[in-house]
N, C-alpha and C positions, 0 to 999 in steps of 0.2 A: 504493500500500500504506500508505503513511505519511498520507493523507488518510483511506484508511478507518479504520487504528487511533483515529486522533482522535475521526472518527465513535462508533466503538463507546465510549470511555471517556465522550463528554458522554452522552450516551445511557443507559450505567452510572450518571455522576454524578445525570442527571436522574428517574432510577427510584430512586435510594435518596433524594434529596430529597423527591419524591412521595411514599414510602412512608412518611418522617419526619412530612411533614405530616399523611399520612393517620392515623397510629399516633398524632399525638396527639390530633388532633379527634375522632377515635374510641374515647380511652382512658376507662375507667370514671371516672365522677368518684368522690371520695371518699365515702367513705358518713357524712353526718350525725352526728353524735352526737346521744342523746336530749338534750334540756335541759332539767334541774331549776334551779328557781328556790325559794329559804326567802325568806319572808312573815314578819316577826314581831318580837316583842322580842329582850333580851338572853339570854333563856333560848333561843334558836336559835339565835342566834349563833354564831362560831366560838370566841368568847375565851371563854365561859363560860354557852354553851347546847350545846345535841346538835347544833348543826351541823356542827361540824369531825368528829366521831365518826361521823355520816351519811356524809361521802364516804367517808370509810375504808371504807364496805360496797358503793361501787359498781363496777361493772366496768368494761375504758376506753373504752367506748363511750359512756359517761355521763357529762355535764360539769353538776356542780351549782354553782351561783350563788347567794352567799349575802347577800342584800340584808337580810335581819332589821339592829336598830338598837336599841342600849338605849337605855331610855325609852320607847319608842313605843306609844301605842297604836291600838286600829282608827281611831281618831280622827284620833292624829296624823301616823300613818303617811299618810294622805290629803292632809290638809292641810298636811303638809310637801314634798308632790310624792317622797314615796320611792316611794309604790305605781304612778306614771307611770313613773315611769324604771323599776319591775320590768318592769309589762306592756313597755314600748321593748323589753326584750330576748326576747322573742314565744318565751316558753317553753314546749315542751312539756306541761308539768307546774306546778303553783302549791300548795307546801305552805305552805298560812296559818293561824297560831294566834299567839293574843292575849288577854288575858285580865288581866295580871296587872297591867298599868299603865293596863287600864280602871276600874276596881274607884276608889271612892268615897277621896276624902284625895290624889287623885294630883292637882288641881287642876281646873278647864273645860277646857285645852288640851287635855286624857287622856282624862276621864272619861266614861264612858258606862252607860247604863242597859241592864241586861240585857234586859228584856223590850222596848224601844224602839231607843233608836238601836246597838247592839252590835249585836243582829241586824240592823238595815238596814242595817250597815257590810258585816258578815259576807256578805248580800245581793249587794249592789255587788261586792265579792269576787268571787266566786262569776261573778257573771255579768259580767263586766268582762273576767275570763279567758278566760270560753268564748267572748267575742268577739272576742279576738284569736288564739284556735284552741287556747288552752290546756284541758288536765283541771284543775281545782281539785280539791285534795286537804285538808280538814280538820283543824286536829291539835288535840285540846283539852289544855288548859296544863299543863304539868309540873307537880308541885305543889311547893309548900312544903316544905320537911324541918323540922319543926314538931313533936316529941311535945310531950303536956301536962306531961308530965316526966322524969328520966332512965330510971325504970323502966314507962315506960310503953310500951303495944304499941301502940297507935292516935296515928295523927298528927292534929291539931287540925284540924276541917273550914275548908277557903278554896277558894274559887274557883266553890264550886258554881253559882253562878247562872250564872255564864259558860260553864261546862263544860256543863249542861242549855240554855242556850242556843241554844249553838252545835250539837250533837244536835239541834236543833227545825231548824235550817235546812238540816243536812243532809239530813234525812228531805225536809223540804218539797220540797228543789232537788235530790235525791234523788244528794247527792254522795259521793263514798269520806270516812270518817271512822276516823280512826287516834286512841282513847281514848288517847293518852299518859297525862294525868289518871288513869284508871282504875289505871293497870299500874304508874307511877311509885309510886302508893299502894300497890297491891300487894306490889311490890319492897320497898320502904324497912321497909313494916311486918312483912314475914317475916326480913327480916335484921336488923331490933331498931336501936333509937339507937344504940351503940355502932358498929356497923359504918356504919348510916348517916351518923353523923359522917365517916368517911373522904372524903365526897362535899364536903364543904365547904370552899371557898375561906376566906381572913381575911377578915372586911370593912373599912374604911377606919376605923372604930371599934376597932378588934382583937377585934371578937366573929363569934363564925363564922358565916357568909353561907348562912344556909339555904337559897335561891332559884338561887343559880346553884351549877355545878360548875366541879369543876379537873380536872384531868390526865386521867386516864384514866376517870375517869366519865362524861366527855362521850362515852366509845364507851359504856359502861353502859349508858347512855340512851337513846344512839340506835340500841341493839341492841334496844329496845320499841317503835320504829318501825319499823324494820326488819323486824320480825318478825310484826306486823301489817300492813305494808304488802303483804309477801309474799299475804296473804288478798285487802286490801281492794281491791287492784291486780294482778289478775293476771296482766297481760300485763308487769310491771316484774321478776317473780320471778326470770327468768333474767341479770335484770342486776344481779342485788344477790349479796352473795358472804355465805359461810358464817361466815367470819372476816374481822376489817377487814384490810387493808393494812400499817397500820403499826403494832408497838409502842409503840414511845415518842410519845407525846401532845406535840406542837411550833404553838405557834400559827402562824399566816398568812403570820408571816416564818420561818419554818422555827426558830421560836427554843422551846428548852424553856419552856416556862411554868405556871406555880401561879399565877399571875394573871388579872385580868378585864381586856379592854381599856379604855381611853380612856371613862368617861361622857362623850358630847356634848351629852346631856338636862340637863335641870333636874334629873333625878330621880339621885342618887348612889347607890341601892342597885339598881334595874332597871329 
């Protein structure tokens, strides 16, 4: 009797071990998150572009990665190896826009010509992504918060050549394009300078930083991508949320901030 009981508990022990092992080789793996990667200057960034305001709109299935860098441009972002180590991390998704540290007076490390090497940076882009299984996604440049004066309605034209640029390459390689450009204009000039002041950091000169944002305009911002991307993307719409996440606007270390981060560049304004 006492030999059979022993029998039946290894027998017992060896069924719920089998079943242990069975239940785990067989348990669902975790499901993926989508991965977004930002491409770009310091107006994407998290310290003082719409990057950090962009996660706030995603849902937690979505892990965004924000490799943007101030100073950079298509140019250098290449030849610095930043745009290697983005592709290394074989993101779903490549939201790339540049523009404002190509543009003429930023030095030969930067600069690029619209009609020539900008678009075959843009190019490479584009198809750099698709071959490591990424969607390239387009942003053309925030603009400037620029009127010609305090009572003026119209903000001073910049960027154009890169913002029609980068449209020429989209059409061509037939990619999603999110006019930020367009709507950032639209924005600023319906709510008049006065309000659009609110969007402006200090600069290191103590005159105010028309190019980047602070605090809570970084969700402003990127609630104009958001909101376009919802159209240009529409298999991402169910992962982007109505409202952001958080309130209070806290840079990368979870710290309040009305500042830009760290310039690394040559260039101290973006």
């Amino acid at each position: 009797m006492k030999n059979y009981l022993l029998k039946v508990v290894a027998a017992t022990v060896l069924l719920a071990s089998v079943s242990t092992v069975w239940s785990q080789t067989n348990a669902p793996a975790p499901k993926k998150k989508i991965r977004i990667v930002l491409v770009g200057d310091s107006t994407v960034n998290d310290g003082g572009g719409w990057g950090y305001g962009f996660k706030q709109f995603l849902t937690g299935d979505v892990e965004c990665i924000n490799t943007a860098a101030n100073g950079r441009s298509s140019k250098s972002f290449i030849a610095e190896g930043k745009w290697t180590n983005a592709l290394a991390l074989k993101g779903d998704y490549y939201f790339i826009q540049f523009g404002h540290n190509d543009e003429p007076g930023k030095g030969p490390e930067r600069e690029t010509d619209p009609a020539t090497t900008y678009t075959q940076n843009l190019a490479r882009y584009v198809d750099e992504a698709r071959a490591v299984g990424g969607k390239p996604i387009l942003v053309t440049s925030l603009t400037r918060r620029q009127f010609d004066k305090p009572e003026a309605t119209k903000l001073k034209p910049n960027l154009m050549p890169y913002v029609e640029a980068m449209k020429k390459v989209a059409a061509e390689k037939n990619v999603p394009t999110i006019d930020l450009h367009t709507s950032s204009v639209a924005l600023c000039e319906k709510i008049g300078p006065e309000e659009t002041a609110r969007f402006n950091p200090d600069g290191k000169d103590g005159k105010p930083d028309t190019t980047h944002l602070k605090g809570d305009a970084r969700v402003v911002f990127a609630r104009l991508v958001v909101d376009e991307l919802r159209k240009a993307v529409p298999e991402l719409a169910r992962h982007l949320l109505v409202e952001p996440k958080l309130v209070a606007i806290k840079d990368s270390q979870g710290k309040p901030t009305e500042t830009l981060e760290k310039d690394e560049s040559k260039n101290t304004k973006n």
